[in-house]
MARDO-142204 format. One record per residue: x, y, z of N, C-alpha, C in turn. Coordinates in steps of 0.001 Angstrom, whole numbers, padded with zeros to 6 digits, always signed. Example, Ala and Ser with C-alpha at 12.3 -4.5 7.8 and 13.67 -1.06 7.14 Angstrom:
<lumros>
+013190-005690+007800+012300-004500+007800+013200-003300+007800;+012850-002250+007080+013670-001060+007140+012900+000030+007870;
</lumros>
This chain:
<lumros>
+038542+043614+026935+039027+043401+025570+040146+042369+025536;+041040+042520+026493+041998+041903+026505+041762+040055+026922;+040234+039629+027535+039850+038582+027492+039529+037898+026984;+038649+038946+025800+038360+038491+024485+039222+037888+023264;+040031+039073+023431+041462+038391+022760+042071+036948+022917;+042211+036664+024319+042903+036030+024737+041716+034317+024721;+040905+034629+024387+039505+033264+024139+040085+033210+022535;+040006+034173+021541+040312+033982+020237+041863+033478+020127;+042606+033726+020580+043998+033455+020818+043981+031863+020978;+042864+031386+021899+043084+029973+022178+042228+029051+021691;+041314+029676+020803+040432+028785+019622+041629+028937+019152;+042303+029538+018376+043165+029347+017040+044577+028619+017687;+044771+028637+018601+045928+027751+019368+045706+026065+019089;+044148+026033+019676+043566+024542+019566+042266+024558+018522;+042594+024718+017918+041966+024627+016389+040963+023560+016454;+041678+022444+016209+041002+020792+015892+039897+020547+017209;+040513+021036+018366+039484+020739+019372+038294+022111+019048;+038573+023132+018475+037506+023943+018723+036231+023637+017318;+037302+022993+016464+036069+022703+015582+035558+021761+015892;+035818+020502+016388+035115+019185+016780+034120+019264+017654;+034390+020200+018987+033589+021064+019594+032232+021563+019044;+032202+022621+018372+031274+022765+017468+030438+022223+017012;+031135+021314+015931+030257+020064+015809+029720+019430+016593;+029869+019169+017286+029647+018106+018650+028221+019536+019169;+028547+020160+019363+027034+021274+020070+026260+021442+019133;+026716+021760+017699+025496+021783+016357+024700+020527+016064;+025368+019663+016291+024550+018086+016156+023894+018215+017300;+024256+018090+018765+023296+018460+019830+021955+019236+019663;+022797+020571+019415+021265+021276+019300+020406+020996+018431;+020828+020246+017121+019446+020087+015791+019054+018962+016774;+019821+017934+017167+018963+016805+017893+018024+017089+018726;+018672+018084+019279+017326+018271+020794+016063+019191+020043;+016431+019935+018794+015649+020977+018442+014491+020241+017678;+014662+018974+017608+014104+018118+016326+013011+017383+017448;+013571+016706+018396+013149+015903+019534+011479+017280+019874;+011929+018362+020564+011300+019366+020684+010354+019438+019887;+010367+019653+018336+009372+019578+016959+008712+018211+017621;+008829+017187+017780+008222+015734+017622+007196+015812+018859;+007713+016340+019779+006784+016378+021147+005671+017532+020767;+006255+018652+019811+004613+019338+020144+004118+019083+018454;+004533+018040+018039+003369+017427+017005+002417+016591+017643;+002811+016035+018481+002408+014586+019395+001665+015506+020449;+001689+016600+020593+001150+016865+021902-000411+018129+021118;-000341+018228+020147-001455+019095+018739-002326+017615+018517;-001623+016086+017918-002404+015268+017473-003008+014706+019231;-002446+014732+020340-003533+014576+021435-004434+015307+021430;-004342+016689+021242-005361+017266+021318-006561+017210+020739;-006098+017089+019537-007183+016540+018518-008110+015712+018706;-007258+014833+019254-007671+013144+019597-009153+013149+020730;-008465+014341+021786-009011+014268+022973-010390+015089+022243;-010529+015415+021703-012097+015981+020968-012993+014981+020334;-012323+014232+020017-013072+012936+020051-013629+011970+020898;-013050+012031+021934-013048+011438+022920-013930+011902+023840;-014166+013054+024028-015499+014056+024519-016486+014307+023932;-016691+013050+022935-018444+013124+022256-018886+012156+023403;-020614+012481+023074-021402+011549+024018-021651+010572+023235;-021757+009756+023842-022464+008396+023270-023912+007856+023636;-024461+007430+023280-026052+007141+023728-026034+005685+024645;-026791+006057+025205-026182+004755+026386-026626+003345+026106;-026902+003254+024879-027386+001613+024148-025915+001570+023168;-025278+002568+022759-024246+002630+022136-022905+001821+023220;-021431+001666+022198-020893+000991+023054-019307+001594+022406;-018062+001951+023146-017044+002482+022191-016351+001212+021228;-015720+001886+019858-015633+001481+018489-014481+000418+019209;-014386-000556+018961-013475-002158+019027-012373-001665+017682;-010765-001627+017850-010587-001794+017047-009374-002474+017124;-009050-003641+016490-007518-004849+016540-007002-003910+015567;-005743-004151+016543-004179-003598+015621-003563-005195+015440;-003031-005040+014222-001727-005881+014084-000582-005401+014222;+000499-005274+014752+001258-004668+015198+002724-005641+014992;+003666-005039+014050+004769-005830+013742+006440-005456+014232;+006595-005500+015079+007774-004759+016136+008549-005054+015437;+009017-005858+014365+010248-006001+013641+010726-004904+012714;+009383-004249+011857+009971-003503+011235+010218-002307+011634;+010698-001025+010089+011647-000325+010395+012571-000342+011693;+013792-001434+011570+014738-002120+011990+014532-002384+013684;+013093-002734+013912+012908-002844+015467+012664-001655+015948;+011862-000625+015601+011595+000596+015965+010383+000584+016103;+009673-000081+015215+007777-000162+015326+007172-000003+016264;+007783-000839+017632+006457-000829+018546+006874+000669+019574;+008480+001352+019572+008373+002238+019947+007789+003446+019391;+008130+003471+018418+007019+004501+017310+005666+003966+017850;+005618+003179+017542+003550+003346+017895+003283+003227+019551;+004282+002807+020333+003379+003594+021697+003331+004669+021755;+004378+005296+020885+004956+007276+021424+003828+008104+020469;+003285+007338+019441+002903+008163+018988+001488+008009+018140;+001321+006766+018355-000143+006336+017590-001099+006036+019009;-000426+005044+019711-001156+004640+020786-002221+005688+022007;-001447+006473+022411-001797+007989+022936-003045+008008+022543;-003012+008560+021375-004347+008897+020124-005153+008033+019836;-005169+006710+019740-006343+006031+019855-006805+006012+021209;-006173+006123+022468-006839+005583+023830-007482+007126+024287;-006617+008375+023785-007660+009542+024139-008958+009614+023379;-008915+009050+021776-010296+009342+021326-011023+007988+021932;-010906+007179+022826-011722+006323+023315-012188+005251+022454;-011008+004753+021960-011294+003736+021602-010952+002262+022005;-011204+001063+021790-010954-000026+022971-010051-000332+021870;-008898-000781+021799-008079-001427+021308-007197-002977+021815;-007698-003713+020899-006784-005049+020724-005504-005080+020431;-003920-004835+020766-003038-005066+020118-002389-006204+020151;-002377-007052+018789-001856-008488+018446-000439-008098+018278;+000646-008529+018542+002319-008222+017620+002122-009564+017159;+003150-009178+016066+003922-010872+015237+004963-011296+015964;+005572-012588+015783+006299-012872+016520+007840-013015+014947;+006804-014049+014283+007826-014583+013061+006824-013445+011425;+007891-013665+010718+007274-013737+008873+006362-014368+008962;+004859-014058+008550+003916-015137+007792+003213-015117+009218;+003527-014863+010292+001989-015030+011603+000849-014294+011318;+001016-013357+010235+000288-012452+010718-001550-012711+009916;-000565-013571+008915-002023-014180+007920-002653-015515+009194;-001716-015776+009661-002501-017373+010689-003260-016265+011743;-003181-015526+012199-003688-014364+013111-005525-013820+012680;-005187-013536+011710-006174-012674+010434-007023-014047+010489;-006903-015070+010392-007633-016255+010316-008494-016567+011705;-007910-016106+012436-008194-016573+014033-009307-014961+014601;-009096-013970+014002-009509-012947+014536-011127-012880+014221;-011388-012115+015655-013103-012056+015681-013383-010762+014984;-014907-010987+015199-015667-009649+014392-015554-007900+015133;-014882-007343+014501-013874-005865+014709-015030-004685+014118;-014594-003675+014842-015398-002257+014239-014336-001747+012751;-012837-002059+013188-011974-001781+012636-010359-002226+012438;-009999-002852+011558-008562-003056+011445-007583-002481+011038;-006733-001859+012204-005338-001419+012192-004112-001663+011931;-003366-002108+010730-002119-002677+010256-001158-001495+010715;+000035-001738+011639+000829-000974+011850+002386-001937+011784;+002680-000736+010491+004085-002226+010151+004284-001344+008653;+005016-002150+007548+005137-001663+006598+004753-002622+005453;+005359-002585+004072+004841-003176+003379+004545-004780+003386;+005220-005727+003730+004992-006685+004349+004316-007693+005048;+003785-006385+006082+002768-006327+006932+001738-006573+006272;+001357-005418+005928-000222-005134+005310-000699-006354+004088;+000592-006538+003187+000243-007860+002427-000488-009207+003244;+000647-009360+004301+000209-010700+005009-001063-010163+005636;-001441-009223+006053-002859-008899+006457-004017-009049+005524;-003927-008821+004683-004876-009266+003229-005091-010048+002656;-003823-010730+002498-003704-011951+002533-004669-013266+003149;-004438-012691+004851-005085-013846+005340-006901-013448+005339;-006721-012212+005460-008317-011660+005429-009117-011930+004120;-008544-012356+003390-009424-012634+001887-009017-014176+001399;-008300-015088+002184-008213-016507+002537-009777-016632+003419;-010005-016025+004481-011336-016509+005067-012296-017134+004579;-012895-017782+005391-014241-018885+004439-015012-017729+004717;-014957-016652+005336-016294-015405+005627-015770-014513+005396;-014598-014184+004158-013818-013129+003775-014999-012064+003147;-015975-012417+002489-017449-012121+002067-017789-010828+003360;-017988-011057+004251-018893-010420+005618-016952-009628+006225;-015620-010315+006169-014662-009268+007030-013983-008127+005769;-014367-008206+004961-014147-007719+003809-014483-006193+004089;-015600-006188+004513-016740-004347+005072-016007-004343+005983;-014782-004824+006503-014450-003974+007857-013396-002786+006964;-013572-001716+007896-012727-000743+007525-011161-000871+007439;-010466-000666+007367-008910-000648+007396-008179+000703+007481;-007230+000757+008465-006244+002005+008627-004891+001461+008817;-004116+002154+007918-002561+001816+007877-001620+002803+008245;-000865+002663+009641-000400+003511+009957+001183+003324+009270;+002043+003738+008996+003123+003041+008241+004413+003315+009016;+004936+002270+009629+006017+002230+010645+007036+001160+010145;+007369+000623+008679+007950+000295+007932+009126+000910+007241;+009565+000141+006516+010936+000756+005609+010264+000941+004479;+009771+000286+003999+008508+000533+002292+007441+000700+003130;+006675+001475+002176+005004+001991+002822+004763+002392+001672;+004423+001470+000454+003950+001764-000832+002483+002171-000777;+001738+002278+000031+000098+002372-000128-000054+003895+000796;+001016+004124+001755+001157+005482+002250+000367+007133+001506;+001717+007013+000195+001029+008177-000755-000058+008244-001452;-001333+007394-001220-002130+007197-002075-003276+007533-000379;-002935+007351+000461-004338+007987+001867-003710+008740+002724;-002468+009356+002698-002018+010248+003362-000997+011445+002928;-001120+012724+003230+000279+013611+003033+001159+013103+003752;+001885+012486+003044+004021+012875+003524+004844+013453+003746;+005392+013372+004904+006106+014636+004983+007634+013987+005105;+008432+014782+005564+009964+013999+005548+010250+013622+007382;+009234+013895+008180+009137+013589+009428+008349+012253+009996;+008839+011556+010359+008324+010310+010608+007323+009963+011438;+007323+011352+012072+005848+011457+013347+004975+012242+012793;+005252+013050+011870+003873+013839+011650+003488+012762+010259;+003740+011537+009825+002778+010951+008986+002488+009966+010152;+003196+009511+010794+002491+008344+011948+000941+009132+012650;+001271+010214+013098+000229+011063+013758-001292+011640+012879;-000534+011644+011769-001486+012395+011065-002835+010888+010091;-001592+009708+010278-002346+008237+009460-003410+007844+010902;-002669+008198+011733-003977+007890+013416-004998+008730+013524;-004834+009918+012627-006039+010666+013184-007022+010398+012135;-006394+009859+010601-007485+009836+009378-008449+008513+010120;-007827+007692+010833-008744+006455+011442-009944+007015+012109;-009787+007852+012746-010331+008662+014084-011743+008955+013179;-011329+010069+012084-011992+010657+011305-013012+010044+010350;-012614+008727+009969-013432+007956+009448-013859+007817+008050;-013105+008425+007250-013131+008537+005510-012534+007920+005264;-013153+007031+004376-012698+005903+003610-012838+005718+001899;-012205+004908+001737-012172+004816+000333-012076+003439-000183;-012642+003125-000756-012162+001781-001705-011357+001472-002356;-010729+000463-002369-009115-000075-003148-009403-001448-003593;-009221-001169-004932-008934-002818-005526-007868-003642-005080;-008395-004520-005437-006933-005621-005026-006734-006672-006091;-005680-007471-006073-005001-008167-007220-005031-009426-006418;-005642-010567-007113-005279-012237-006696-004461-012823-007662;-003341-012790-006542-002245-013602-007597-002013-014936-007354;-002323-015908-008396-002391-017510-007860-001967-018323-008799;-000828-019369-008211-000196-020226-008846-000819-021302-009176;-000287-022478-009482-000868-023764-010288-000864-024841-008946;-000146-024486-007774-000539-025253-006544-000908-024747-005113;+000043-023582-005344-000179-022552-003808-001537-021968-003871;-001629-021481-002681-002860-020736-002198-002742-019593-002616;-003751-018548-002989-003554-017522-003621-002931-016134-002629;-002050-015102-003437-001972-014078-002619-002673-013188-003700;-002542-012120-002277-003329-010786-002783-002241-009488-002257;-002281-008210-003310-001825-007493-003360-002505-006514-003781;-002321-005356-003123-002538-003641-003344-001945-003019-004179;-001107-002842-004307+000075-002037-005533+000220-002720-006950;+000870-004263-006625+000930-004249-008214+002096-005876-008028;+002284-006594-008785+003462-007823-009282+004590-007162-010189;+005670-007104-009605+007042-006659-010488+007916-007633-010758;+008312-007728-012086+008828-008996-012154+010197-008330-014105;+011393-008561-013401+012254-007752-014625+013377-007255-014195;+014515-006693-014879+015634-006715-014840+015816-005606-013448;+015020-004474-013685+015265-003155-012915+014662-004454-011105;+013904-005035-011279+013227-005505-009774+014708-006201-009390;+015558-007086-010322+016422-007723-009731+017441-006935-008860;+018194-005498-009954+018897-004811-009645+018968-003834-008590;+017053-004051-008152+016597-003041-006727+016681-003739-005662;+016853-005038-005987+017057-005814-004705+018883-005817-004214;+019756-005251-004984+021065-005447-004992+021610-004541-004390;+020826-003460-004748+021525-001817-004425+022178-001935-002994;+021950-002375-001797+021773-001873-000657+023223-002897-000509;+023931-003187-001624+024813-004305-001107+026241-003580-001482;+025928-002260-002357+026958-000944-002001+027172+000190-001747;+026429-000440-000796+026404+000656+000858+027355+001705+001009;+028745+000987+000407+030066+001736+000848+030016+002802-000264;+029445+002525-001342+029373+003833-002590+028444+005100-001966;+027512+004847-000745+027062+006122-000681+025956+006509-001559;+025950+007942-002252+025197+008438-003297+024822+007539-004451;+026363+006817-005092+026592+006167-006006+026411+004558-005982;+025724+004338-004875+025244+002831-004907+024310+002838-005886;+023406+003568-006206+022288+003248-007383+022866+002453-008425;+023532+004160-009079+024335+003834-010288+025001+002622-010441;+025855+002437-009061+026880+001121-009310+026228-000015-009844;+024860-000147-008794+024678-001450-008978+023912-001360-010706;+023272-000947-011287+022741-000555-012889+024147-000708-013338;+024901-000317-013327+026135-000535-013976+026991-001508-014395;+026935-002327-012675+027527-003723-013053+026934-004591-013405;+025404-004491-012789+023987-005491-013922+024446-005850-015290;+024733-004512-015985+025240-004894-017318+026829-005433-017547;+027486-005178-016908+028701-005854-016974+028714-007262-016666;+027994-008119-016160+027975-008732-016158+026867-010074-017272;+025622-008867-017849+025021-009561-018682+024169-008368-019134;+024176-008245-020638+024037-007322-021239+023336-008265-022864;+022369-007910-023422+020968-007273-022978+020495-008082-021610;+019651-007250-020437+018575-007828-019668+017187-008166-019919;+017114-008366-021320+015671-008953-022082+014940-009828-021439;+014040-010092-020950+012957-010985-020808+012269-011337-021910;+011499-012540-021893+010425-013120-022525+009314-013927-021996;+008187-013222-022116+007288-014228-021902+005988-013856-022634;+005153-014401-021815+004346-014494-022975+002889-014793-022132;+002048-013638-022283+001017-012960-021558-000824-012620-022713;-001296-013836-021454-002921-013843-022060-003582-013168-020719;-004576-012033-021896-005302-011624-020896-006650-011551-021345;-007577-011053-020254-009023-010444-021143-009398-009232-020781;-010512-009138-021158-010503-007548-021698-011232-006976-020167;-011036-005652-020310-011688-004870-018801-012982-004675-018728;-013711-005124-017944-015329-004811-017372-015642-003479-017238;-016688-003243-017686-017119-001413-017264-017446-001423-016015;-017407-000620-015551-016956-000249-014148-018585+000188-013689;-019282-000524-012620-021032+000223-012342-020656+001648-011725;-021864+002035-011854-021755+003841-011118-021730+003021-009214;-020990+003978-008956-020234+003950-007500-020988+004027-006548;-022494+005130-006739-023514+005136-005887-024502+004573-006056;-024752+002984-005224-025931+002409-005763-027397+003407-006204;-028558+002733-007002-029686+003620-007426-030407+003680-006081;-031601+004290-006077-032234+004904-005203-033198+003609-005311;-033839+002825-003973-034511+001586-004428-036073+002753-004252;-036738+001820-004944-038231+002675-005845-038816+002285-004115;-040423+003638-004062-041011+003687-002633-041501+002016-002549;-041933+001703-001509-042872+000631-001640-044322+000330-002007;-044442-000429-003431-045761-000384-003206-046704-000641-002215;-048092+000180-002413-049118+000122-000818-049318-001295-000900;-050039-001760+000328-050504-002731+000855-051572-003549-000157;-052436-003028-001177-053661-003709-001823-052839-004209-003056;-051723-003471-003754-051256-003381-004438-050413-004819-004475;-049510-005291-003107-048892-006476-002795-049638-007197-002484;-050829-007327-002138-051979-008415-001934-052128-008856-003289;-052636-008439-004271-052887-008472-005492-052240-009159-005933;-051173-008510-006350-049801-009544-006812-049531-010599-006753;-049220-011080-005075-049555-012044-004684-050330-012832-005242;-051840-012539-004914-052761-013370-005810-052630-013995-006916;-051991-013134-007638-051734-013182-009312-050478-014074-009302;-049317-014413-008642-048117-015127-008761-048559-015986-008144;-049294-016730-007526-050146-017645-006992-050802-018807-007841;-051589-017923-008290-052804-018414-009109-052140-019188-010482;-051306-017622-011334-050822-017793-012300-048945-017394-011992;-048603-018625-011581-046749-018493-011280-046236-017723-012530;-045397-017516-012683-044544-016629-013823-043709-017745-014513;-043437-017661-015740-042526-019355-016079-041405-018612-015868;-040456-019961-015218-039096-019768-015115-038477-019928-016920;-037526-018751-016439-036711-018649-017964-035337-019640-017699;-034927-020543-018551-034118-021257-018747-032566-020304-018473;-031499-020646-017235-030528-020312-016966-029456-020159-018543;-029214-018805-018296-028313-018527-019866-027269-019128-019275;-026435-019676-020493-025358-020269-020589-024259-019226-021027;-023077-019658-019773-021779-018498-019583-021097-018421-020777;-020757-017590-021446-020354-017162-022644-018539-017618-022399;-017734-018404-022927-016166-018656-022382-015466-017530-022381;-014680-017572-021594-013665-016078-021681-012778-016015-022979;-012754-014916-023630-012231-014694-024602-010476-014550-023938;-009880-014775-024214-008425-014872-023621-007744-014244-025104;-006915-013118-024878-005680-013036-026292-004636-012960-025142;-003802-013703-026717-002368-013765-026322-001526-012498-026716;-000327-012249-026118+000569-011913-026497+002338-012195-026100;+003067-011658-027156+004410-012190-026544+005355-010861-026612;+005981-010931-025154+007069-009584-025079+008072-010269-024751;+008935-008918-025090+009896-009265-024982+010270-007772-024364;+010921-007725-022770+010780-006427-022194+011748-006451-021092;+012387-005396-020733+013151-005494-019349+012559-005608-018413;+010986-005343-017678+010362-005146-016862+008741-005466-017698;+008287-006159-016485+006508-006193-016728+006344-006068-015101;+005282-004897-014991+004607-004519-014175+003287-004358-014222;+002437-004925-013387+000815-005714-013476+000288-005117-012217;-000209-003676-012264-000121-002848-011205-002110-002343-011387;-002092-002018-010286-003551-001760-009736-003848-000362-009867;-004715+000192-010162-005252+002037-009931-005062+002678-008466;-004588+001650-007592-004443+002198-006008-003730+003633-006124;-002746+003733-006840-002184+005334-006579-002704+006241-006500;-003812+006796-007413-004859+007748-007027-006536+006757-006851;-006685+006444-005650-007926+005865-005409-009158+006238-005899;-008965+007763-005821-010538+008667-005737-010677+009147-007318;-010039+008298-008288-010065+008572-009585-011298+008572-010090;-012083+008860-010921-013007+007862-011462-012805+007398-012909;-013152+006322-012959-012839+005582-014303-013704+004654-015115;-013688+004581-016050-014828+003899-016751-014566+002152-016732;-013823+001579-016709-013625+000532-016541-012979-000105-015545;-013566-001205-014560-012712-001707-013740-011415-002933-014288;-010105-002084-013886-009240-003070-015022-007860-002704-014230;-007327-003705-014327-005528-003535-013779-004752-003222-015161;-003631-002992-014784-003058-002396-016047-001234-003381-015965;-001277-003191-017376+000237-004257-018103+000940-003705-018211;+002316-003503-017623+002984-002154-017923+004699-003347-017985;+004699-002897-020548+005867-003297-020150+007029-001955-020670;+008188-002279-020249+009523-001599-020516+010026-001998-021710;+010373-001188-022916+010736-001411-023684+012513-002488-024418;+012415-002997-024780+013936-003963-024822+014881-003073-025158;+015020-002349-026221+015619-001539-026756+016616-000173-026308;+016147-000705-024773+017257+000962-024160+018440+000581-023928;+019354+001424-024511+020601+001571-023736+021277+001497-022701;+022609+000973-022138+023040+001106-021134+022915+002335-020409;+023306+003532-020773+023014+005101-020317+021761+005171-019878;+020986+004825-020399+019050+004975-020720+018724+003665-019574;+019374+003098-019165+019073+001565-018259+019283+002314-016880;+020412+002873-017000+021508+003273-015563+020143+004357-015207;+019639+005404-015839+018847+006895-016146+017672+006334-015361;+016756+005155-015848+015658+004991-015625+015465+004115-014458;+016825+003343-014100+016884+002448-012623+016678+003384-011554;+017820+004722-011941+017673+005454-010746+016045+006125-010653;+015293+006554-011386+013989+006718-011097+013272+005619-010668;+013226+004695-011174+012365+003738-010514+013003+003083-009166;+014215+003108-008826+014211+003052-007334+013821+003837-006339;+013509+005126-006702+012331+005875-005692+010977+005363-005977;+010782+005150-007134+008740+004957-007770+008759+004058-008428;+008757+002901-008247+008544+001853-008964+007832+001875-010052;+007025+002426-009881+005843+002729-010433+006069+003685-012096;+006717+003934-011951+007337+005068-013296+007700+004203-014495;+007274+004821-015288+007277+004216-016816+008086+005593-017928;+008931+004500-018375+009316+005351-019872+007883+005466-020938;+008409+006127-021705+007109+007351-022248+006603+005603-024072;+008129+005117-023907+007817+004260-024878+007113+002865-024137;+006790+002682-023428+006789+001277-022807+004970+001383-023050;+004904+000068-022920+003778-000286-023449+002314-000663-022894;+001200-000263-022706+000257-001037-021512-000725-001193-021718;-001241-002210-021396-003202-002486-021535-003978-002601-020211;-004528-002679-020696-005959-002714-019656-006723-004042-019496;-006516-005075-018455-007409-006306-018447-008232-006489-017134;-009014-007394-017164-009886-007662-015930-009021-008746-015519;-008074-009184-016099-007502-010454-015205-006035-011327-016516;-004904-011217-015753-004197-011684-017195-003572-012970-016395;-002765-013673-017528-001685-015315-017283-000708-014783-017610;+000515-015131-016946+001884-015342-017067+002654-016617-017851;+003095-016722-018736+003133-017926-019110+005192-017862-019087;+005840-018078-018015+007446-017965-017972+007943-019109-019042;+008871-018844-020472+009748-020134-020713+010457-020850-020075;+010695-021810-020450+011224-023117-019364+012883-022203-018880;+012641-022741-017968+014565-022135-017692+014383-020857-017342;+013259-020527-017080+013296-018441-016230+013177-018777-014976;+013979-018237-014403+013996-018305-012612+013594-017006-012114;+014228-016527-011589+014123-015258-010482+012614-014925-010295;+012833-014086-009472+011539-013722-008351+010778-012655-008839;+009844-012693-008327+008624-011350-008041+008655-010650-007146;+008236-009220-007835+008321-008283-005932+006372-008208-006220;+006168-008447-005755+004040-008528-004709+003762-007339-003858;+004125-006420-003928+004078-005204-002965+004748-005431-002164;+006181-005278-002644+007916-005358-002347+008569-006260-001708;+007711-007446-001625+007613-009081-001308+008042-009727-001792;+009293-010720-001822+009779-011376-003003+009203-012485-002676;+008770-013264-004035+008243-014628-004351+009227-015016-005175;+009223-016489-005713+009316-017245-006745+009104-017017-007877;+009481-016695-009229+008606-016217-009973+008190-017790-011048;+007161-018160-011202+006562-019322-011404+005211-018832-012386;+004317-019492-013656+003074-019135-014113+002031-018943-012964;+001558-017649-013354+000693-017042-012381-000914-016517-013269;-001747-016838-012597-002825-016023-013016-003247-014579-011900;-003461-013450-012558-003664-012085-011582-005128-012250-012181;-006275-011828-011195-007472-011394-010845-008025-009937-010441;-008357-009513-011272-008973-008142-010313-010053-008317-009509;-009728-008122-008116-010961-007404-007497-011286-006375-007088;-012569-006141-007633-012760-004198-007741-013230-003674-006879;-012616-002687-005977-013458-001877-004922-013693-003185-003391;-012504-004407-003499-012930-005096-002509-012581-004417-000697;-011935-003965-000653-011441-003336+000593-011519-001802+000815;-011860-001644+001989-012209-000074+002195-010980+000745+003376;-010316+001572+002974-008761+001717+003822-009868+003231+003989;-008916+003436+005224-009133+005208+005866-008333+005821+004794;-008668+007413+004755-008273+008231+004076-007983+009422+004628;-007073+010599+004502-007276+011584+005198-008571+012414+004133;-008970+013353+004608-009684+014372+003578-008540+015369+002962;-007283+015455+003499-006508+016770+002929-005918+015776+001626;-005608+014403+001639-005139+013644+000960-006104+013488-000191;-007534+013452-000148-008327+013191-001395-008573+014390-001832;-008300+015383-001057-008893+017046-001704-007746+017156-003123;-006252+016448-002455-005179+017330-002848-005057+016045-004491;-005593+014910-004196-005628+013995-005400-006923+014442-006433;-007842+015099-006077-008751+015753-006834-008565+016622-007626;-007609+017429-006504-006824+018815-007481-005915+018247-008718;-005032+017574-008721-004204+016524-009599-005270+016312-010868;-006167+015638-010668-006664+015506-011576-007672+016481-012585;-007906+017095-011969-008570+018502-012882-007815+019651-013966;
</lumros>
């Protein structure tokens, strides 16, 4: 008893050292306890893996080829250790042959995509950035037509991973979505994703998944991270001084679009049996004898183009990618503007939501539906575009839909749980 005493006697003697102490072993142990969690996620997704890897193959068969692009820069130079520890494993137990390309600079990764041969499958491992310049260069191809059917899996080892929540569950652990985006590859469900061609009056066109942001809230999201020292209150700050310094953040421009295409049914028709053999003899005969007259080529009807003019804090020209497995009657991107009229309070309110979800709209803001719209900027508008969180120039642009052009992996728990959503 009297030892016991005499241990409590000398925590409270040395106080400052016994709490720092503490701390110092409680941070230890969550660290090591966390480390521990990561190894037997990683050591469940081998397993997995390795069940794949123990199918037979038929001996005219050959294992699946698949190029990674691989971008070691992002999430701050962590990428390529994240993906040996924890993607790599899992593709080489399910037996697959893998290519890994890294980038060296910004922008290699589209000159890469240009140079690359014919793949079972392409692996973007990187973050938002990444995957742009990957699409980018893959739909630049003079045979973008034929690399277009290759599959795509995005493992997301980035700081943005906007296309993440739309083919995978998230979790707040950085290995069980790395682990769990390697195994939807494995698995092989896919889905189709439109994409957006965004093209200027001289540059070469880009393409984007998510959407073109272009408005007061995009400027002020690029600022945030510059008061760091506020902590919690960097959001707010930076919405705050936006307006202190220029108050209204109104835009104007002035936007032609056309109208949205109906969308074909998803499962081609059933092609009819073949007619028998006497039946195509015949025919023959008959288109022979007596040719069929050619009908005179109809003449293309011009695109109906309407105008309109806003005036808005934000225009966002965003794609259906968020829930993929939707179905919808028309293939069409959507106009999404922000109303002029909000308040400073109501500015500060809605920055901080849309710096988690870009994607979020006030209930007044306004949107249509086109197969393809123009940007038309007044003289004297500068600032930039975010392209799936990419800053450009912001300059007159024409956006393009293309519908259902690319096919990304999916998990199945991810389309079950977007199905449920919608019912």
């Amino acid at each position: 008893m009297a030892r016991v005493v005499k241990v409590f006697r000398t925590l409270r003697n040395h106080w400052k050292k016994s709490t720092f102490a503490v701390c110092v072993f409680s941070y230890g142990g969550y660290w090591l306890y966390g480390k521990r969690c990561d190894s037997v996620l990683r050591r469940e997704a081998c397993l997995l893996a390795r069940e794949f890897g123990r199918q037979q193959i038929a001996p005219q068969e050959r294992l699946r080829k698949a190029t990674v692009i691989l971008n070691p820069a992002a999430c701050s130079g962590k990428a390529n250790n994240l993906f040996e520890k924890n993607a790599a494993p899992i593709l080489h137990l399910a037996g697959v042959e893998i290519t890994i390309v890294k980038t060296d600079y910004e922008g290699q990764a589209k000159k890469l995509i240009e140079l690359m041969e014919q793949t079972d499958m392409l692996i973007v491992a990187g973050g938002d950035g990444t995957l742009q310049e990957v699409i980018t260069g893959l739909l630049r191809r003079p045979d973008q037509d034929t690399f277009s059917n290759t599959p795509i899996g995005f493992i997301p080892l980035g700081s943005h991973n906007s296309l993440s929540p739309s083919l995978h569950l998230l979790s707040d652990n950085k290995v069980r979505d790395i682990t769990s985006a390697t195994l939807s590859i494995l698995k092989g469900e896919t889905v189709p994703l439109d994409v957006l061609q965004i093209k200027g009056e001289k540059e070469q066109p880009v393409f984007a998944l998510m959407g073109l942001r272009w408005g007061a809230f995009r400027d002020v999201a690029a600022t945030i991270s510059k008061y760091w020292y506020l902590g919690p209150l960097k959001t707010n700050a930076a919405h705050w001084f936006s307006t202190l310094r220029e108050w209204p953040l109104v835009r104007d421009v002035s936007v032609s679009y056309l109208a949205p295409n109906l969308r074909p049914p998803d499962q081609p028709p059933q092609k009819p049996p073949r007619p028998n053999l006497l039946y195509r003899i015949i025919r023959r005969l008959k288109n022979y004898w007596n040719p069929p007259v050619e009908e005179p080529p109809k003449e293309e009807e011009p695109e109906q183009w309407e105008e309109q003019q806003l005036s808005t804090l934000e225009l966002f020209i965003q794609t259906h990618n968020k829930n993929p497995v939707e179905r919808r009657i028309n293939d069409s991107l959507m106009i999404c503007a922000e109303p002029s009229d909000l308040s400073v309070g109501e500015f500060i309110t809605v920055g901080n939501k849309k710096a988690e979800d870009p994607t979020l709209f006030t209930k007044n803001s306004s949107k249509v539906e086109a197969s393809a719209c123009q940007l038309h900027l007044p003289e004297g508008a500068g600032g930039f575009y975010n392209i799936d969180n990419e800053e450009y120039e912001a300059m007159p642009v024409e956006v393009r839909l293309l519908p259902r052009k690319l096919r990304f992996f999916i998990s199945a728990e991810r389309r079950e749980q977007l199905l449920s959503q919608m019912q």
